[in-house]
N, C-alpha and C positions, 0 to 999 in steps of 0.2 A: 398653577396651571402650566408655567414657563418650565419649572422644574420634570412636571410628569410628560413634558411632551421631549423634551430632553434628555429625559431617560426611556421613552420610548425610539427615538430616533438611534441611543447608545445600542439600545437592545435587538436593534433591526439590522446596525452596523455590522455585531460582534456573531448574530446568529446566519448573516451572509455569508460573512470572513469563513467560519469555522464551516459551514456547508461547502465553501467554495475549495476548502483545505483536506474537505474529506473526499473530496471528488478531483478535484485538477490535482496533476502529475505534469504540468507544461507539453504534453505531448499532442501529437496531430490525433484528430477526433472524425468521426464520420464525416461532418459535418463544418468543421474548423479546422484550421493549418495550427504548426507548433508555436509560430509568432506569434497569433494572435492569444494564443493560450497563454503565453508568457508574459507580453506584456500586460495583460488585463489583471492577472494573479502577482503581477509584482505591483500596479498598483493600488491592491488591496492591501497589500502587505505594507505597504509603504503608509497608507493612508490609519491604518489601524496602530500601527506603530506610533504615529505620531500624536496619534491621539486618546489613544488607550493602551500607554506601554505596559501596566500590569498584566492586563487581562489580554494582553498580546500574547506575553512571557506564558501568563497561563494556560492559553491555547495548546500548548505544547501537550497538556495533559489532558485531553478534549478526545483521544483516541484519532488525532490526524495524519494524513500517511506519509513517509518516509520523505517525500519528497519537498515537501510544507514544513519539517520540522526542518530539514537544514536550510532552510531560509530564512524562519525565524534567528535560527543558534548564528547565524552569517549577521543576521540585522540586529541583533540584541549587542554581539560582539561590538561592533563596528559604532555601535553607540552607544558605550559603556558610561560612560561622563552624561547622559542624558539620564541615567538611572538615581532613582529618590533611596538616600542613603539607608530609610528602613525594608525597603524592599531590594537591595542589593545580595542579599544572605539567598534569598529565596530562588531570586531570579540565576543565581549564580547554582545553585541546584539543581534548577528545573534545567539548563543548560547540561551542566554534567551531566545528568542520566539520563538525557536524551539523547545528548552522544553515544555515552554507554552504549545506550539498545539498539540503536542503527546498525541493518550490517555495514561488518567491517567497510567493505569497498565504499560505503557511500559515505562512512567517519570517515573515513582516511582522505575521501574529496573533501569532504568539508573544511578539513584542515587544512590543504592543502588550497585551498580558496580564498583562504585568511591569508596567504602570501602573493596570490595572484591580485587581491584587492586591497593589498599594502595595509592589512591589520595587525597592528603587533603591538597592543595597549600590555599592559601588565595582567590583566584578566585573559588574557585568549592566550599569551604564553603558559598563562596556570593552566589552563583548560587544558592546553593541548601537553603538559608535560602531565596531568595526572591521566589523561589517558593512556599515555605510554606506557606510565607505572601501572593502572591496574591492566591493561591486556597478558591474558594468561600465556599465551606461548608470542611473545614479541620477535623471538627466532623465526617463525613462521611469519608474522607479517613482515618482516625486514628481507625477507626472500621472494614472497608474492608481490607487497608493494614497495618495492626497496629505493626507484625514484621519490614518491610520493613520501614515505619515510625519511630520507635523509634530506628532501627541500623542507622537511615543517621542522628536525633536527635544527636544519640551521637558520630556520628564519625565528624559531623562537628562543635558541640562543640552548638548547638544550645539553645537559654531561648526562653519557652515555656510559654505560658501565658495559665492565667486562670485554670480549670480543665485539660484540654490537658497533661500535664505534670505527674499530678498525674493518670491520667487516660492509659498511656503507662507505667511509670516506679514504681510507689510507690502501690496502691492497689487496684486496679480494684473491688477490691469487700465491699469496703466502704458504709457505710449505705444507700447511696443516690447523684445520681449526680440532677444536676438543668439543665445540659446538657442532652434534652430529648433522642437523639442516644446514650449515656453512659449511661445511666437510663435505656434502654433498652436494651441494651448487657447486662448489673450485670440481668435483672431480667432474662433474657433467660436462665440464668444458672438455675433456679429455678424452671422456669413456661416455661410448654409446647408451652402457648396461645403466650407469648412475645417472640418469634422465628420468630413470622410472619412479626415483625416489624423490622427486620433488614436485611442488603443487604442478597442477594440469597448465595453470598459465604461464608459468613459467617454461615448464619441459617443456611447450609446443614450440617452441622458438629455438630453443636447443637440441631439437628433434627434425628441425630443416636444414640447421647447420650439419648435422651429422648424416643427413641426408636417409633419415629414416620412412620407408614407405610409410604414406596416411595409417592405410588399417590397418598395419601392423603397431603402431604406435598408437591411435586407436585405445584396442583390442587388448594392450598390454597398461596402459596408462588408468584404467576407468577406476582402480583402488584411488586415484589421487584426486577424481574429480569431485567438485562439492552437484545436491544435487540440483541448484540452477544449472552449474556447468552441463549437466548430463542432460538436462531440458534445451537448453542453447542448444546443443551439439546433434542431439540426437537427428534431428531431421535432415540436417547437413550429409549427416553421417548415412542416413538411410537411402537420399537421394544418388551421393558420390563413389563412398567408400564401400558402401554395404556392410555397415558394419554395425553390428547390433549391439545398442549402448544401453545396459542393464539398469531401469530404473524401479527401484525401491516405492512401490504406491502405498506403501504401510507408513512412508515417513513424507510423503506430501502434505503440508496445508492444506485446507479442504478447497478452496480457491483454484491453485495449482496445479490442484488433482484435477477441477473440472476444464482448465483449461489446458491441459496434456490429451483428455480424452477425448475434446473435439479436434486437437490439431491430428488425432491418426483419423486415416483412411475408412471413413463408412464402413464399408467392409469388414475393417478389422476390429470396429466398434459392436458391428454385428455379431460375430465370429464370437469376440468375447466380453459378450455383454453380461452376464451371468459375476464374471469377475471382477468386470468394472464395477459394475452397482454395488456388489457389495466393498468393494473399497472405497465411494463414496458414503454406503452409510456407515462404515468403521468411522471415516474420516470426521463426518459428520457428528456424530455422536462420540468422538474426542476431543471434537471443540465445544461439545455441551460440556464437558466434564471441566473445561479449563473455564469457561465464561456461560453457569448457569443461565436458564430460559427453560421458565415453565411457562407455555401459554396453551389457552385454549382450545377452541372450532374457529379452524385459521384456512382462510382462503386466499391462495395466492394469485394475481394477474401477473404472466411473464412475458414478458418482449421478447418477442425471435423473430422481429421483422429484418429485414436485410441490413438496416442499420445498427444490428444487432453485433454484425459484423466486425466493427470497430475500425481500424482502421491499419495503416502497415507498420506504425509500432506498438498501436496494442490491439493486434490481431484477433479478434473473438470475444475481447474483454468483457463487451455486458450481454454477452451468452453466456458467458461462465461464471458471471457471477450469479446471472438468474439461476444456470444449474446449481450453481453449488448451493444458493440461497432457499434452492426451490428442495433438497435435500434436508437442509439444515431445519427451515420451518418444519418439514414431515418427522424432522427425527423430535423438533423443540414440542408439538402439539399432541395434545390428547386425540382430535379430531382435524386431519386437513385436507384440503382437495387443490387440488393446480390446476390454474386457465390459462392457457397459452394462446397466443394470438393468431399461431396456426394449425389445428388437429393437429397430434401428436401419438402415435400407439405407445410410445416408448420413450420417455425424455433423456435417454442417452442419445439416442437417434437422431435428436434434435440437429436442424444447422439455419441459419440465418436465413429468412424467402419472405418475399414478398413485401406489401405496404402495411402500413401499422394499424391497423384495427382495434383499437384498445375498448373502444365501447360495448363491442357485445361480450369480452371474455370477463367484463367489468358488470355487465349484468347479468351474469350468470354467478359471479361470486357475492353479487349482492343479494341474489335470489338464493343463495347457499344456505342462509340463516345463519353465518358465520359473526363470532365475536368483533373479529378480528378482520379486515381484507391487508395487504401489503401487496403494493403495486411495483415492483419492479420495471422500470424502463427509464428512455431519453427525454421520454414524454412528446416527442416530435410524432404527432399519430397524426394521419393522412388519409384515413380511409377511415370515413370522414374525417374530415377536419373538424378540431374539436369536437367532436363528439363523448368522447370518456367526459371533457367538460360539462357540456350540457346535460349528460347524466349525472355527474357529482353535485350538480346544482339542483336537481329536480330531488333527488335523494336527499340532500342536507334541507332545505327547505317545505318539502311535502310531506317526507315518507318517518324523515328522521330527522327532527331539527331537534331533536334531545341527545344525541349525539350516542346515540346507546350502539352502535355498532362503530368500533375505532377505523377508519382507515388512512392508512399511511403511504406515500410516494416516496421510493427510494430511486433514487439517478445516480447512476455511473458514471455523468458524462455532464462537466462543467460549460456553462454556457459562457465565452467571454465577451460578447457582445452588450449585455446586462451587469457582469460579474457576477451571476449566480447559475443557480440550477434551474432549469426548463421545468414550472409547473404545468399540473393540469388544471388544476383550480384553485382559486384562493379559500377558500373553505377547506379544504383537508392539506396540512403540513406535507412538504418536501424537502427530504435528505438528502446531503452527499454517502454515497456508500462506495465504497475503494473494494473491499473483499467481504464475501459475503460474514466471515468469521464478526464483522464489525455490527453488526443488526443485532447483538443486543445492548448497544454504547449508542447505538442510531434510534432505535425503538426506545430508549429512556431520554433520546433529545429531541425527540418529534416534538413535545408537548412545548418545545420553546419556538420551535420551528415555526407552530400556527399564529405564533405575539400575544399568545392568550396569558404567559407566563411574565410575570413584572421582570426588570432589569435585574433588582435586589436578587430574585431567585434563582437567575441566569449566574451572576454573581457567585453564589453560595453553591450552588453545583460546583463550576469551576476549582472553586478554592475546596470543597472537599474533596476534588478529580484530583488534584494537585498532592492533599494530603496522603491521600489512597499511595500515589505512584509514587513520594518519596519515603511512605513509610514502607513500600513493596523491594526498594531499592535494592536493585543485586549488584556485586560485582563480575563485570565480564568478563 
């Protein structure tokens, strides 16, 4: 009895941890500042670490986002000498390749975090010198993050080959590199014209020095921008400069896409609504091709109460994921319909209003005859309070206590005050969902989410997640 309640308490641990890693990003929330988000999500890390280092390490392969993996790879480092010498192979893999997949900017912090928190065991030297060797164009990052490259160069003791070496620490401004990107950083110091051929973050610094007008440099620079940069920038740019920064919606994330298309102007959402939509459902239906989803008669409830809003650093976030989410489901189902918590003609059109109403668009997709409902929201509904609640109790108990109709609560939006996600009911399972692309990695862990699933099974997921991603391993 001691045993099963033991691994019921493991299994509540690990299925919080990993909800709370798929949703926090340590950022300010409608509802919560960025402090409290941080400290709450570090000590969950901290406590899961400690007490389940395997299945910490394996978290990594759980589909958590970007932000949650470099804290593990930061705390797994930092307590290498705590690691059980037959799971040292593994855990040192799941490390690598998560590195790998990180974009660049947020690896190259992490490494560079190992020197601000004094880590420098023999494994985070390895770590950080075979990422060096596999990155494809190291010229390239040694020009965008050339700080950040030469303090991890020299806190993990690393030999730099070629120009590389003298091109971070001895003299940048040598006669001549034969390395065409170091050939054109010395000349950008010189020449207005050779500004244009190096990344966006870089030239804009040497583009003040030269004293080059905004939108002219702009207007001339956007071949060099990646397309976050051109997301960053564009509204700046629309606001100030007037300077129209050409973005590619055929190579957006589906995510991305939806939340580009609420940051423009009503208006202009109007104007070219015909265009947007169908480049959500390209979008859409290219993330079904990378991560199948066949389902059903699927009804969705989506929040676009004002807290939908998100907050001033993630500006519209769980609007746009319900958009994108609310695409993704209509491209994944045979049969679906979307309730939204305020009339809607057009779900492009959509923008964050009013109090959150979750029960009546909640009984309208249970009156759907839907296989399937997927609730998208904070779960914070106010008009009534509780109420979606008291309908999910009346439903699981009265109507369906055979469970014949699935429904699932997906949250964008970490509560730190508990360490988890804002349920609506204890009867039907609650996700963390980061981008809507993740719902079909969320919709196959819902079933652990509700504690209906033993610890063992939780377990054997993990370690096939695990297997899956390092038998996938690519070099970047």
């Amino acid at each position: 009895m001691t045993t099963n309640r033991s691994d019921q308490v493991a299994q509540e641990d690990l299925v919080m941890f990993i909800n709370a890693c798929l949703a926090c990003t340590g950022q300010r929330e409608f509802y919560d500042d960025a402090y409290g988000q941080r400290v709450s999500i570090d000590f969950l890390h901290d406590y899961i670490l400690g007490n389940y280092r395997l299945l910490y390490a394996r978290s990594l392969a759980a589909g958590i986002n970007h932000f949650n993996q470099a804290q593990i790879i930061l705390k797994l480092l930092a307590t290498g000498k705590k690691t059980l010498p037959e799971h040292r192979e593994e855990e040192g893999a799941l490390i690598a390749h998560a590195l790998n997949t990180l974009p660049p900017q947020r690896a190259w912090g992490v490494l560079q975090q190992l020197r601000q928190r004094k880590i420098n065991n023999r494994r985070s030297r390895a770590i950080a010198r075979d990422y060096l060797s596999m990155r494809r164009d190291i010229s390239f990052d040694a020009v965008k993050y050339r700080a950040k490259v030469r303090a991890i160069a020299t806190h993990a003791h690393l030999k730099l080959q070629g120009e590389l070496g003298n091109f971070l620490f001895r003299n940048w401004q040598q006669k001549v590199y034969t390395t065409e990107l170091f050939e054109n950083f010395r000349q950008a110091h010189y020449s207005a014209e050779a500004v244009y051929k190096l990344p966006f973050t870089v030239a804009e610094g040497l583009a003040t020095k030269h004293k080059i007008p905004r939108d002219v440099f702009l207007s001339r620079i956007q071949e060099q921008m990646t397309l976050g940069e051109k997301l960053r920038f564009q509204g700046a740019a629309e606001r100030s400069e007037k300077v129209d920064i050409d973005v590619d919606l055929g190579r957006l994330p589906l995510t991305k896409l939806a939340l580009y298309i609420l940051s423009l102007p009503w208006k202009t959402r109007k104007q070219q609504q015909t265009i947007l939509t169908q480049a959500l459902e390209r979008s859409a239906q290219f993330t079904l091709k990378k991560a199948p989803l066949k389902l059903g008669k699927v009804a969705a409830v989506l929040d676009c109460s004002y807290s939908s809003s998100g907050s001033s650093e993630k500006r519209r976030r769980p609007l746009g994921v319900a958009l994108a989410a609310h695409y993704f489901l209509k491209a994944a189902s045979q049969e679906y319909r979307a309730f939204w918590t305020v009339t809607t003609p057009e779900p492009l059109l959509i923008r964050p209003y009013g109090q959150t109403d979750l029960a009546t668009p909640l009984l309208n997709a249970l009156a759907s005859g839907a296989d399937l409902v997927v609730i998208i929201s904070d779960g914070c509904e106010n008009d009534p309070p509780n109420g979606a609640a008291q309908v999910l109790r009346i439903y699981r108990t009265k109507l369906d206590p055979q469970k014949r109709t699935s429904i699932i609560h997906c949250n964008p939006v970490f509560n730190p005050e508990d360490f988890s996600l804002q349920n609506l009911s204890p009867s039907i399972p609650t996700v963390g969902l980061r981008d809507a692309e993740d719902l079909p990695t969320m919709l196959g862990f819902a079933r652990f989410a509700d504690g209906s699933a033993p610890l063992s099974e939780l377990e054997d997921y993990l370690a096939a997640r695990v297997q899956q991603m390092l038998n996938n391993s690519i070099k970047v």
